[in-house]
N, C-alpha and C positions, 0 to 999 in steps of 0.2 A: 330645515335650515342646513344641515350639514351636507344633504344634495346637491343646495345650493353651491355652498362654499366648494365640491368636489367640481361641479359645472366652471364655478370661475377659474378654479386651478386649471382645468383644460384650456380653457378661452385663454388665457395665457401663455400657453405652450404654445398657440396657436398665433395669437395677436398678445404682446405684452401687454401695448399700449391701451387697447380695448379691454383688456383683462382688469387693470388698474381702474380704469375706470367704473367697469362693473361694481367692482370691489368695495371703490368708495361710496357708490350710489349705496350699496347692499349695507355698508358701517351706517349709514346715513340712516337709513329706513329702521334698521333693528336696533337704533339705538333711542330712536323717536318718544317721546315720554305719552303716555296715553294720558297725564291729565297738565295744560299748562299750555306753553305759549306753543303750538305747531304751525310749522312755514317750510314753505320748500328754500330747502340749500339751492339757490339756483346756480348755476354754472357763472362761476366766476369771472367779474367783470376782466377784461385786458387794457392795458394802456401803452398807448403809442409813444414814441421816445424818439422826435422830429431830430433830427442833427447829430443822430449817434451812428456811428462808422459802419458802414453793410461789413459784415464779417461770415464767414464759411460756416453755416450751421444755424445761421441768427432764422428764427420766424419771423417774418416781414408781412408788410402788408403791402399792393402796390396803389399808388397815389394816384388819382384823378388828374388827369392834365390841368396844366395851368389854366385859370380862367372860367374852370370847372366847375359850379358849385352846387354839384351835387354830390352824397357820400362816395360814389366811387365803386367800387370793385372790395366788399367786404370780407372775403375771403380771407384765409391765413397760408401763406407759403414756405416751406423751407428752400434757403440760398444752399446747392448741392459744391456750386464753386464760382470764382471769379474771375474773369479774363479780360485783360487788359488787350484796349485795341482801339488804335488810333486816339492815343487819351481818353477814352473813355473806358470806364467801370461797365461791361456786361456781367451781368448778375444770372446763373441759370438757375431756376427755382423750380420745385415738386412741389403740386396742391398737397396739401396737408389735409386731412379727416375726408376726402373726396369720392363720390363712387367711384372713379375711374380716375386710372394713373395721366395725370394733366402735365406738362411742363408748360413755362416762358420760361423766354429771354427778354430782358428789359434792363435799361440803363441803370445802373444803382443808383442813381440819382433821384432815381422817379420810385423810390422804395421807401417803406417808413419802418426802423423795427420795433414788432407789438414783443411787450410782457402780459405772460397773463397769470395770472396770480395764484398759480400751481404750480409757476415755475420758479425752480430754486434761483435767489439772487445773489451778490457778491458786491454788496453797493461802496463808491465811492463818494467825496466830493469834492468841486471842484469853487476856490473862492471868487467871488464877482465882485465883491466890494468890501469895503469897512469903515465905520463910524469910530473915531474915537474921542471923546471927551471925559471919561473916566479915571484916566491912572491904571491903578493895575486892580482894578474892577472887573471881576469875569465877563467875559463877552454875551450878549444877548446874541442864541444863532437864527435866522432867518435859511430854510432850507425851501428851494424850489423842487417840485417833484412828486411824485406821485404819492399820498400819505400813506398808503397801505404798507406801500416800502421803506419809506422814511421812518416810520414805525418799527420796521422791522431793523434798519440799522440803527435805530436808539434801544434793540435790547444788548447789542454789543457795547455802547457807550453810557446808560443808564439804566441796566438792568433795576427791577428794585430801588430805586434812587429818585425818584421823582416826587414828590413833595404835594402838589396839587395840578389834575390835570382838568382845564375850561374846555368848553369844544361848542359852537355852535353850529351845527352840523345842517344838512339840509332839509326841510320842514315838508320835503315830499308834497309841494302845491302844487306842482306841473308847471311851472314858470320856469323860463328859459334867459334868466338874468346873466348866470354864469355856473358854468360844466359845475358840480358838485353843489351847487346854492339853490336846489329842487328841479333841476332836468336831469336825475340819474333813472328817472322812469318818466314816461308821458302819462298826461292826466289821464287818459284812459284806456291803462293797459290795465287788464284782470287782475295781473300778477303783482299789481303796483306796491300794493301792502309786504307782499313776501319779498320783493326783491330790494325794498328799501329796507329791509328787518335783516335781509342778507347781506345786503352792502354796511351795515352798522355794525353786525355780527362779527363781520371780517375783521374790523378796526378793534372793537373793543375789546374784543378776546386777546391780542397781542397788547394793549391798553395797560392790560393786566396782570402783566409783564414788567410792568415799568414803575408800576406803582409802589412806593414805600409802603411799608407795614400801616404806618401812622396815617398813612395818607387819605386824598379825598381826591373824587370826579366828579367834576361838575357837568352837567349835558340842559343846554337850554333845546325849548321845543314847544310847537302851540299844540293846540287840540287835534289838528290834520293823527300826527302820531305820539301821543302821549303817554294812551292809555296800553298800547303794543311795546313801545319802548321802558314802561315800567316793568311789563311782565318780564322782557327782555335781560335788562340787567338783573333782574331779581335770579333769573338762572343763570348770567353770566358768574354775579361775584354774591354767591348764597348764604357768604358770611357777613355779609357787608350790611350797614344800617341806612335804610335807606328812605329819603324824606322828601316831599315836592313842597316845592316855593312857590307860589305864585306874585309874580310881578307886575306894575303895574306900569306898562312902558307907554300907554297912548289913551291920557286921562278923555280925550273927546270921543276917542271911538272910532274903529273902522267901521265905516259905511256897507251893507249888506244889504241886496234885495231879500226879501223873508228870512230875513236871523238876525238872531240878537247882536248889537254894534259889539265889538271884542275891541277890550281895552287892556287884556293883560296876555303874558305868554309864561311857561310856567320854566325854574332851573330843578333837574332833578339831580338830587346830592345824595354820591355813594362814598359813605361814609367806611372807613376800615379798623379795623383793630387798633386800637390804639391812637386814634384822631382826635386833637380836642377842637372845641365848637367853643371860640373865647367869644364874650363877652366885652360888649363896648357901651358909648356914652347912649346909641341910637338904637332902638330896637325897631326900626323901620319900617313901623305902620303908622304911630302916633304920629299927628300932624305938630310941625313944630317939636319936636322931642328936645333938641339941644337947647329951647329958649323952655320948657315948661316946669313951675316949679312944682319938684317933688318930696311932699315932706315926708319924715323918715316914720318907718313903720315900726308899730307898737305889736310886740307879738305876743300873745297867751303864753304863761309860764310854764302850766302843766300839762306834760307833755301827754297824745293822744293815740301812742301806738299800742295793737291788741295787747303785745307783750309788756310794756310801758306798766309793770304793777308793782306793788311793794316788796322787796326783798330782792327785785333784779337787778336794783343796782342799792345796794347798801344806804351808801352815801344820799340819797337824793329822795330822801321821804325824812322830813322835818317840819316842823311849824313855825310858820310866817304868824309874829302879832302885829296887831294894825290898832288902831289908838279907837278905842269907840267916839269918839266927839270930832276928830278932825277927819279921819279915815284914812290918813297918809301912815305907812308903813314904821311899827316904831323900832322892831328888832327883828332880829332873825336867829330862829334856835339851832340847836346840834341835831345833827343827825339820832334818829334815834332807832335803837334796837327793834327788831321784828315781835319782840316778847314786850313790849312796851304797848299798853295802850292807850288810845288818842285821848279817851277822855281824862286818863289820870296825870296827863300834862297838864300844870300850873301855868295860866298867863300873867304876865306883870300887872299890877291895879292900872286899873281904865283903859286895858287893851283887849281883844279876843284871837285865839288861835284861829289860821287859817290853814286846813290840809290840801293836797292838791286830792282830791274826793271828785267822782268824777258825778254826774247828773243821780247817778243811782245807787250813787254812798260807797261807792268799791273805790279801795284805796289804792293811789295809781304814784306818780312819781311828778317831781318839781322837772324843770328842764336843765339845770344848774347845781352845783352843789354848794352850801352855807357860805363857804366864804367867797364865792364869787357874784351870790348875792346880796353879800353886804357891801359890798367894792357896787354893787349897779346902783344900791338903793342909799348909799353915801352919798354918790354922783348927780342926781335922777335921773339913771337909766332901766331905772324898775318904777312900780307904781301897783298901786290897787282902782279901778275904775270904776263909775259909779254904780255898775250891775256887781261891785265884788269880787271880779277876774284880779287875780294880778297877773302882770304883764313886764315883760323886759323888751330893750333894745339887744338883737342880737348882737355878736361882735364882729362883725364886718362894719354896721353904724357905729358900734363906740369907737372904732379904728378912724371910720372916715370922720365922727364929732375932732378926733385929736388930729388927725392931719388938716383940718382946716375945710373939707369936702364939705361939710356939714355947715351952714348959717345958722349959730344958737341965737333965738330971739328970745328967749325966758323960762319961763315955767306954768305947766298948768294946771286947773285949781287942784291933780291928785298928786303933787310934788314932780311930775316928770319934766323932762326935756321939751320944750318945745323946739323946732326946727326943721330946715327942708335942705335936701342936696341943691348945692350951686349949681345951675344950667350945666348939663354937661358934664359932671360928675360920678353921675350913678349910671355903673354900669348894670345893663341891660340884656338880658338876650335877647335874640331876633326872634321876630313872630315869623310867621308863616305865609304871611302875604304883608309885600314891600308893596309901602306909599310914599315914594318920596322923588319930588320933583325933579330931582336930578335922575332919574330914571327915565327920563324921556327921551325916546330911541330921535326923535326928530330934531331936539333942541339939543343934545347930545354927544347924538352919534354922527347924522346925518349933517347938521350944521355947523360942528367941529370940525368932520373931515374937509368940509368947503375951504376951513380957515389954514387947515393945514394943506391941502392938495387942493389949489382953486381951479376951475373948469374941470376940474378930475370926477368921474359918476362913481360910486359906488353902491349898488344895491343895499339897503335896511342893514347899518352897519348897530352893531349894538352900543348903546350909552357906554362913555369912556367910567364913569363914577358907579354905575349898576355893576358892570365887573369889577371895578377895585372894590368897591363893598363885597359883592360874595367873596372875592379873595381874601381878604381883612380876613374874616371869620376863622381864616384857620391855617392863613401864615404871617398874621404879625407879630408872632412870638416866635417865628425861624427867619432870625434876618438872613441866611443863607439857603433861604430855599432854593431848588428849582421845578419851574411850570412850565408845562406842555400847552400848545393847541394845537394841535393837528389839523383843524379847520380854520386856519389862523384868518382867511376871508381881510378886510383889510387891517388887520394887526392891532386890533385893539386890547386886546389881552398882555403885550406886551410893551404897551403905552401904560397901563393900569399896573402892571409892575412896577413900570419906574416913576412912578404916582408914588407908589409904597415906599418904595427904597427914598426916595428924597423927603420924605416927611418921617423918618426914622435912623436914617443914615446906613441902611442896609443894603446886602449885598449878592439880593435876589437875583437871578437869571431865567431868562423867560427863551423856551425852543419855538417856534413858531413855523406851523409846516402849511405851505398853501402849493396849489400849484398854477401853471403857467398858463390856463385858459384862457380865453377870447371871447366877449359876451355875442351871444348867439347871431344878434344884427349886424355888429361889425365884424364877424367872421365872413358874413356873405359879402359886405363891402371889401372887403380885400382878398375873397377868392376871386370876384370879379377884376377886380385888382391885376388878378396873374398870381398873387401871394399864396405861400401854402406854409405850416407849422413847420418850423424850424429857421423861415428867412429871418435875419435881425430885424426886418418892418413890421414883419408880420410880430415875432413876440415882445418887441416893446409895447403892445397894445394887451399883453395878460395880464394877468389878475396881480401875480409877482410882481414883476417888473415894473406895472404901470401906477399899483395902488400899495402894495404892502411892501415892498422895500421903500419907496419914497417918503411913506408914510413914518414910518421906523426912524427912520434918517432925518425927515421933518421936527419930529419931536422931542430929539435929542439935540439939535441943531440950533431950534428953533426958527429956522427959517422954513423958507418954501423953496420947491423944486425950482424955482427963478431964482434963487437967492435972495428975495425979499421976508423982513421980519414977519414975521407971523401978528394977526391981530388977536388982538381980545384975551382977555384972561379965561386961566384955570379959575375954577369956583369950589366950594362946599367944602371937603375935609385943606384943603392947602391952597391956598389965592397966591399967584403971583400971573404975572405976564408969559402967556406962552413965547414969547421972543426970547424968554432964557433960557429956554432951552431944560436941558436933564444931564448931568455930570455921568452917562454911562457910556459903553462901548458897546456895539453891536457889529455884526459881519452875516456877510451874505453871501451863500452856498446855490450849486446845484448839484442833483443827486445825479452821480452817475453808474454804468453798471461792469463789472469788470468782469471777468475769466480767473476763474480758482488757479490758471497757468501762472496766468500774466502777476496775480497776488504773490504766490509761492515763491515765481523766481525773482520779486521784488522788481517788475516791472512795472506796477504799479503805485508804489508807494505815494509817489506827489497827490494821489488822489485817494489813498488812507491815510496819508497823515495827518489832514485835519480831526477823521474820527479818532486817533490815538491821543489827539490833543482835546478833544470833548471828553473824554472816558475823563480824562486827567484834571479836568474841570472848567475846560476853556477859560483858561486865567494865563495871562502873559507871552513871553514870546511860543512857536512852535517850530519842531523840526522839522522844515520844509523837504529837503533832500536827503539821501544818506550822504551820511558822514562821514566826508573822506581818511578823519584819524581812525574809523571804528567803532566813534561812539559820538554822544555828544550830550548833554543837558541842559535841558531848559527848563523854566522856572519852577515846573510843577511834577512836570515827568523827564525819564529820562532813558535813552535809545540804544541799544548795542546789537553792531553788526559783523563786529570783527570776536570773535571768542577770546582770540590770545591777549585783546586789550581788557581782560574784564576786571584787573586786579584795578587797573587806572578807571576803569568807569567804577566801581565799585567806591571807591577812595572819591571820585568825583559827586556821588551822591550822598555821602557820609557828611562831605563838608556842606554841601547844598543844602541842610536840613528840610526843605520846604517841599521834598519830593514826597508825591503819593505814591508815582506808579516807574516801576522798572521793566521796560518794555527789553527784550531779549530773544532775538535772531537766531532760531537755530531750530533742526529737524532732531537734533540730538537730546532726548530728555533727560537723561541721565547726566548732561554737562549742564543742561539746564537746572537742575536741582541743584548741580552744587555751585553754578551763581548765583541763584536763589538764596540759598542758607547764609551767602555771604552779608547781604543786604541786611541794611538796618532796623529794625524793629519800625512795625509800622508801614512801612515801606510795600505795595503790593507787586508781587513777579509778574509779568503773564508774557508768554511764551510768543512770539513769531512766528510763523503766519498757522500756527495750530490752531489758537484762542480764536481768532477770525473767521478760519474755514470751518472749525469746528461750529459756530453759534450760527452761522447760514445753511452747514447743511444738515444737522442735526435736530437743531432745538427749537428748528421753526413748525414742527408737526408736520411737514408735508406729506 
């Protein structure tokens, strides 16, 4: 081993770049687990970035002639310079990784620049549109752009802060529906298994990043990779508790020559420290659960753990007498001493003591102590039954008997309660495999999207009501969460938020990351076209553009992309008319990539400002430009660019109380700290443009 590592030191005196690479392969291999899930790291995918400015240094790729439709010239180039002539952009480029030193010249126009996902980013964005019907309700953000990246700039804006993150990722079937929806490997490539385990790898480990302490990740996925992506996360997040659902999205059956029809697709829940798993009226198998009546349950008094014996708990070893003739309970005695024995207790005439004695006369303990069994057996919420047991109603039912939860109908013949929780009342936990009709990806997912985007395709969109149920589960007690999908596919993840927030009044915000593909067939109808990635014809027909913004927008609106009302109603947990739309506000992003320069000397800000305004909570107005007094504040955060105004920005956030964050311009740390100290309690500093450059070149492992 340490031959080796002397070997790669030289390779790099020699060739950095090749050195580096060695290097990593060599961390890769020695780091390998010899029992558990092993897959090749395969060399990281690249992604092209149609309509971004050829610049001096960029890796490019060059484009197929118009009309062209086939992949082209795969290759990777470095741009060495650019020369301007006769209006045109020549571009000179050096093959990159090549046997032999290659140049062109070719028109920058006819270039596309690739990232590839080793390489350090500096991401901006840039706004396309926005929904508002909210108030001052934090914005739902829809981001266009490659997820691996957009991930990466949600650790500068949400580190840690994310609440629950959904993701319907690609099911690895070799279908060619849309880039990332199972064409990120062909059906039958070798490596298909390890390179989709890589491409998931990449996302989820930065995933993990994002996630709050408390929090949960959901990942739906069929059988193709289930059993690879449990071992997967199991060594991503080794703390985490982790559980599979299975769903039942298509009660008739997919059709299958030789295999059993498949009617369900399974969500895998990683669960984190501190997560709760609430409880509602539906435990989502039972058919009919909210119409079934459930009467309340009678529990055994004496209690049945090994330790559970006399003298552990003082108080709760006493004698219950029960009447010989009627058999209904007549009193309940004192506690009594350990030096005391059973037999030299006195029962009242016509009654007999009862111990809690367990089958083999070993004296064990009541559940209760005396006087909260006289309070059950006043009520009838204690009893003796006709084998002798007594029994109480725990106090979660005497709670729900007094709130009304409970239908008393009388008594039965051992003095107790009779009754059953009102439909819909007793909560429930979830089973482990969901039956409920509103779970149906077709009736759904599929025939909702029609209503909302008519003539619009969407491949196997998921049930609107199957995601808001798993989200239920563990943000309807944070009406301020916020959820990720990174796979956002057409936005239903953040249609099912605002499901939530309008049957609560809460003030969830959903990030939703897709990006701008072209479904495989109509790519080739408009290469033929003369069309190529980045004309406006060509990407009004992506996935963004054409399905998940519309779609976002649709359902807050309540209209359709014509402006005509939407038909048909919402159903199951909240019935009204999709025509009225949703009371939130949403906005739509694209990712773009900047120069650590252009950041530094604040050449860029119009395209970080929206992230300093996400960091801040994407709530109310934002500071688009710098500010020509030197400072400025909006509703949530607030900006300083000028030093010598800090007394007056300072005094400007003191009054504003609603400020989280103090954003603060300057290479100088030590002036930095003592505007800092200035600041209000509560109030968080973070430095200009350090905090930024630092979290992209740093803290991304590269």
């Amino acid at each position: 081993m340490s031959r080796l590592t002397d070997l790669i030191a030289e390779t790099k005196k020699q060739n950095e770049a090749l050195g580096r690479e060695l290097e990593r392969e060599f961390k890769t291999l020695a780091s390998r687990r010899s029992f558990g899930l092993n897959f090749e790291r395969h060399r990281p995918e690249s992604v092209e970035l149609p309509g971004r400015p050829i610049r001096r240094g960029d890796k490019v790729r060059v484009l197929p002639k118009r009309g062209d439709t086939s992949k082209g010239d795969q290759r990777l180039w470095k741009v060495n310079r650019i020369q301007r002539t006769d209006c045109v952009r020549l571009a000179h480029l050096s093959l990159l990784e090549g046997q032999e030193d290659e140049t062109l010249t070719v028109d920058a126009a006819d270039l596309c620049v690739v990232a590839e996902f080793r390489d350090y980013i500096y991401p901006g964005l840039i706004g396309t549109g926005k929904v508002e019907r909210g108030g001052d309700k934090p914005f739902h953000c829809v981001i266009n752009g490659e997820n691996f990246h957009a991930l990466e700039a949600l650790t500068y804006t949400h580190r840690g802060k994310i609440d629950a993150i959904y993701i319907d990722p690609p099911y690895n079937t070799g279908a060619k529906d849309w880039k990332y929806n199972n064409d990120y490997v062909e059906a039958d490539d070798l490596y298909r298994h390890s390179k989709w385990l890589a491409f998931m790898e990449r996302r989820l480990v930065i995933a993990r990043e994002l996630i709050a302490p408390s929090g949960v990740l959901m990942v739906t996925v069929d059988e193709k990779e289930i059993h690879r992506l449990a071992l997967l996360l199991e060594q991503i997040y080794p703390d985490a508790t982790i559980q599979t659902v299975s769903i039942i999205i298509n009660p008739q059956g997919t059709g299958r020559v030789n295999e059993f029809s498949r009617t369900h697709e399974y969500i895998l829940f990683v669960m984190f420290e501190g997560y709760e798993l609430l409880a509602n009226a539906d435990n989502m198998f039972d058919r009919n659960e909210r119409e079934v009546v459930v009467p309340i349950e009678w529990r055994n008094l004496r209690r049945r753990e090994r330790e559970s014996v006399r003298g552990a708990r003082p108080n709760q070893f006493y004698p219950i007498f029960v009447d010989d003739l009627s058999g209904l309970i007549h009193s309940v005695g004192d506690s009594l001493p350990n030096d005391v024995n059973i037999e030299d207790v006195e029962a009242p005439v016509g009654t007999h003591a009862v111990f809690p004695l367990n089958p083999a006369g070993e004296e064990r303990l009541w559940g209760v102590v005396p006087e909260r069994l006289r309070y059950l057996a006043e009520n009838g919420y204690a009893r003796v039954n006709d084998r002798g047991l007594v029994q109480f109603l725990n106090a979660g039912t005497v709670q729900a008997i007094a709130s009304g939860q409970v239908e008393v109908t009388g008594r039965d013949s051992f003095g107790g309660i009779e009754g059953y929780f009102r439909p819909g009342s007793k909560t429930l936990m979830p089973k482990s495999v969901w039956l409920r009709d509103s779970h149906n990806a077709q009736s759904h997912g599929s025939l909702l999207l029609k209503r909302l985007l008519p003539n619009r395709v969407f491949p196997f969109p998921k049930s609107l009501f199957a995601v808001e149920d798993a989200l239920r589960f563990f943000v309807s007690a944070k009406p301020n969460a916020t959820v990720v999908d990174f796979f956002a596919g057409s936005g239903t993840t953040a249609h099912a938020v605002m499901r939530l927030n309008r049957q609560d009044g809460g003030r969830r915000q959903c990030i939703s990351v897709t990006n701008n593909e072209v479904a495989a067939d109509e790519q080739k109808v408009l290469r033929e076209a003369g069309l190529r990635p980045g004309d406006p014809d060509w990407e009004k027909w992506g996935i963004c553009d054409h399905i998940t913004k519309p779609r976002i927008a649709a359902a807050i609106t309540g209209k359709t992309p014509d402006g005509e009302p939407i038909n048909g109603d919402y159903k199951f947990t909240d019935e009204f008319p999709m025509a009225d739309g949703f009371e939130e506000n949403a906005e739509f992003f694209t990712l773009t990539y900047e120069t650590p320069v252009s950041v530094s000397h604040n050449k860029a800000f119009a395209r970080i400002a929206p992230l300093l305004w996400m960091r801040a909570g994407s709530e109310g107005r934002r500071v688009e430009n710098l500010p020509e007094a030197g400072w400025d504040v909006a509703d949530t955060y607030g900006l300083l660019t000028d030093l010598d105004q800090a007394a007056a920005y300072c005094a400007a956030i003191e009054a504003a109380k609603a400020i989280r964050i103090a954003y603060i311009v300057t290479d100088d740390e030590r002036r930095f700290q003592s505007i800092a100290q200035r600041l209000p309690d509560g109030v968080e500093p973070v430095r200009l443009y350090e905090s930024y450059l630092t979290n992209f070149r740093f803290s991304m492992g590269r």
